[in-house]
DRENLUMFI-823510 format. One line per field, with one value per residue (C-alpha): x, y, z. Coordinates in steps of 0.05 Angstrom, whole numbers, plus 5000, padded with zeros to 4 digits. Layout:
u [X; ...]
v [Y; ...]
w [Z; ...]
END
This chain:
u [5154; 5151; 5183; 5148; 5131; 5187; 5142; 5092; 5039; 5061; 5082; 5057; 5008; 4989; 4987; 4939; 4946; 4902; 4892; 4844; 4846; 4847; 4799; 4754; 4721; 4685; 4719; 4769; 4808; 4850; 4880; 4903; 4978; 5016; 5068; 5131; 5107; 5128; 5117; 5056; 5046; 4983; 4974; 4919; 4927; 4916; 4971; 4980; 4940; 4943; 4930; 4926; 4965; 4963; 4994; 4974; 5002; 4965; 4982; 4932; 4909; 4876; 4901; 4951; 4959; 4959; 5030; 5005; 5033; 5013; 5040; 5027; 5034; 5063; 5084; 5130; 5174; 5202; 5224; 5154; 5114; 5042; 5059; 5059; 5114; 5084; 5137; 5115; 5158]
v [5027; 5054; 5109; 5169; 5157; 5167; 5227; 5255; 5302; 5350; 5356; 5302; 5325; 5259; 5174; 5126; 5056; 5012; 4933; 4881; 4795; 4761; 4710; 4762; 4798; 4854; 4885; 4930; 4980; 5057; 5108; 5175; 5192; 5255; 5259; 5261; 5200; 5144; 5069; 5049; 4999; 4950; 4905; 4865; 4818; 4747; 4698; 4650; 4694; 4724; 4805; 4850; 4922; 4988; 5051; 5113; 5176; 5247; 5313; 5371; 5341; 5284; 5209; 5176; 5102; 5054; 5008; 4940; 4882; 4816; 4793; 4731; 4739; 4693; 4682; 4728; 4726; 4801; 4851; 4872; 4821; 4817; 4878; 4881; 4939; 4945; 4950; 4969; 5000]
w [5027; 4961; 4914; 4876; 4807; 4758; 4719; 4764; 4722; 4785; 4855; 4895; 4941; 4977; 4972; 4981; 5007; 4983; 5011; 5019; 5029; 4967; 4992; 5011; 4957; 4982; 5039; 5017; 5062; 5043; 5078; 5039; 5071; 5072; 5005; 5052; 5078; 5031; 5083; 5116; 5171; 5164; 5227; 5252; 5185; 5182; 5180; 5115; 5075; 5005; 4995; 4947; 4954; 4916; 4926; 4876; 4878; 4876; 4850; 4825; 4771; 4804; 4823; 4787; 4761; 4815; 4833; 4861; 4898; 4924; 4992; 5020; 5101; 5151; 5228; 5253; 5193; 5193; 5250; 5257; 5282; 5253; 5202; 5131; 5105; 5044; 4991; 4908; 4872]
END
């Protein structure tokens, strides 16, 4: 979950999510969202692990500087078992 940039440079026109496993260093994995759209579910992620989020926002003028987080996963912790709600504000 996330909010829109404070000063776009326009109307957002989309997001991409961004993660990967900090102790893996190549494998990294995106999906491009719809702009109305502002949470993404990530399942299938390995417990007691470190990773590495992003979110950027798009407009017209191209991609925009990218928010990151670093969540650390574990069992069962949250309402949604074996999900990550990505949260960067």
């Amino acid at each position: 979950m996330w909010s829109p940039p404070l000063e776009p440079n326009g109307i957002i026109t989309g997001y991409m999510v961004t993660y990967r496993r900090d102790d893996v260093t190549i494998v990294f994995n995106s999906s491009v969202i719809v702009a109305s759209q502002q949470e993404y579910y990530i399942s299938s992620l390995v417990n007691n692990k470190y990773y590495s989020f992003s979110v950027m926002a798009k407009t017209r003028r191209g991609w925009g500087a990218a928010a990151s987080a670093k969540v650390y996963t574990t069992v069962n912790r949250s309402k949604y078992p074996n999900k990550v709600l990505c949260a960067v504000h």
